[in-house]
TIFI-691123 format. One record per residue (C-alpha): residue in three letters; x, y, z. Coordinates in Angstrom, 3 decimals. Layout:
BEGIN
<r aa="ALA" east="X" north="Y" up="Z"/>
...
This chain:
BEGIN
<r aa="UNK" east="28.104" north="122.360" up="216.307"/>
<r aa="UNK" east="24.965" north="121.347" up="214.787"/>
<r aa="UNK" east="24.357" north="117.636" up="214.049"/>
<r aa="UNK" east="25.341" north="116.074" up="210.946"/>
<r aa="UNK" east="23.169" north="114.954" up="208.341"/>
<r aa="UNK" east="23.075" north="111.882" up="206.523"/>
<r aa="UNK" east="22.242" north="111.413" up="202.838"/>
<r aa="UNK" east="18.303" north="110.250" up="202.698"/>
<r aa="UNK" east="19.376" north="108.783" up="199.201"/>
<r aa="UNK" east="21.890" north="106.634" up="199.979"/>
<r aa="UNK" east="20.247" north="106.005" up="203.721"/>
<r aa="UNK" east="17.079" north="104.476" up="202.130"/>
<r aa="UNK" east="19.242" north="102.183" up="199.495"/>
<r aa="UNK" east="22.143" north="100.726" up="201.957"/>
<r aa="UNK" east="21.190" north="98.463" up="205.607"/>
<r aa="UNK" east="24.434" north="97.090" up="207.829"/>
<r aa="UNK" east="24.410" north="93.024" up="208.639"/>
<r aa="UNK" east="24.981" north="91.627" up="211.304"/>
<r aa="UNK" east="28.990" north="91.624" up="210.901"/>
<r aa="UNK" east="28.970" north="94.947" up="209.800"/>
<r aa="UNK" east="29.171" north="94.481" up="206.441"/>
<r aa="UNK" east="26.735" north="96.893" up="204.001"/>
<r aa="UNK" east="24.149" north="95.097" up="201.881"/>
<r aa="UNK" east="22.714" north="96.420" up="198.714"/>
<r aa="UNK" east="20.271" north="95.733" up="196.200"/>
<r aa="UNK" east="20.721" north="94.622" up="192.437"/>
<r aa="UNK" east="20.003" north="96.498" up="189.897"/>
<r aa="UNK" east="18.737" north="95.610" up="186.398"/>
<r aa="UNK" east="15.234" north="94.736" up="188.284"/>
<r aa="UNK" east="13.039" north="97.568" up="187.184"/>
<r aa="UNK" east="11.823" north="97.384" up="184.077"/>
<r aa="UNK" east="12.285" north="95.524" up="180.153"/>
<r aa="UNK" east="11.927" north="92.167" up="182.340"/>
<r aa="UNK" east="10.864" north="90.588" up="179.134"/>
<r aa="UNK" east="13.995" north="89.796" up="177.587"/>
<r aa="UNK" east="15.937" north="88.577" up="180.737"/>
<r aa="UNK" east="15.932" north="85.139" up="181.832"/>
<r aa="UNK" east="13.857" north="83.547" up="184.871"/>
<r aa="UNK" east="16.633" north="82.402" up="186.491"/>
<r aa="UNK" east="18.178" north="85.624" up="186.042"/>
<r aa="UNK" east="15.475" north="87.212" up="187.740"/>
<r aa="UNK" east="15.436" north="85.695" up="190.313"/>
<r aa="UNK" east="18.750" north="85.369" up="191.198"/>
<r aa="UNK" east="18.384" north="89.277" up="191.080"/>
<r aa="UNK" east="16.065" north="89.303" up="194.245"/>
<r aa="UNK" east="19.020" north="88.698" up="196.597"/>
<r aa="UNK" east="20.826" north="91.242" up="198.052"/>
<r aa="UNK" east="24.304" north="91.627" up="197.280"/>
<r aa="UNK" east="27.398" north="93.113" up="199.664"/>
<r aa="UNK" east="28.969" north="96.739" up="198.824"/>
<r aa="UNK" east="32.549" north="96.389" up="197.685"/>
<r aa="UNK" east="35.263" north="97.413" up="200.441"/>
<r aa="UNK" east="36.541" north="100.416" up="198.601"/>
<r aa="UNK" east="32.600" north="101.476" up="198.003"/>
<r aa="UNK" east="31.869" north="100.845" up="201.605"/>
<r aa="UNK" east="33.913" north="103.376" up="202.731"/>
<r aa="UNK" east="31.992" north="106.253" up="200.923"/>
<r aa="UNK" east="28.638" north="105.187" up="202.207"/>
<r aa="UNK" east="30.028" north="105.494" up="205.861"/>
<r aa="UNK" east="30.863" north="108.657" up="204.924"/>
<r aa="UNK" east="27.684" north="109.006" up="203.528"/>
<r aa="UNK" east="25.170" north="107.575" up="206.308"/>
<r aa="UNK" east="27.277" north="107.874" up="209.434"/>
<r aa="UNK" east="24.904" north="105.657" up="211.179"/>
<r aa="UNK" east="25.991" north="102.838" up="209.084"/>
């Protein structure tokens, strides 16, 4: 059986912690940064977890995870 393969999209977006939970990134952080506040920005640097019932699709997705 030939190996699997893991999504490249979803591999480059999602890392594992320490405990094994999956971080993410915010969105909202791209672009029209005008109109949003400072605090809002920067509050939009930090990384935030991946729900439990999400989680379970980006195993699927990245079986390294």
């Amino acid at each position: 059986m030939p190996k699997m393969k893991s999504h490249r999209g979803a591999a480059k977006r999602f890392k594992r912690t320490g405990s094994g939970k999956i971080v993410r990134a915010r969105s909202n952080k791209q672009h029209i940064l005008t109109k949003k506040a400072s605090k809002r920005k920067r509050q939009l640097r930090k990384s935030a977890l991946v729900s439990p019932v999400d989680a379970k699709r980006v195993k699927q997705m990245v079986p390294t995870l």
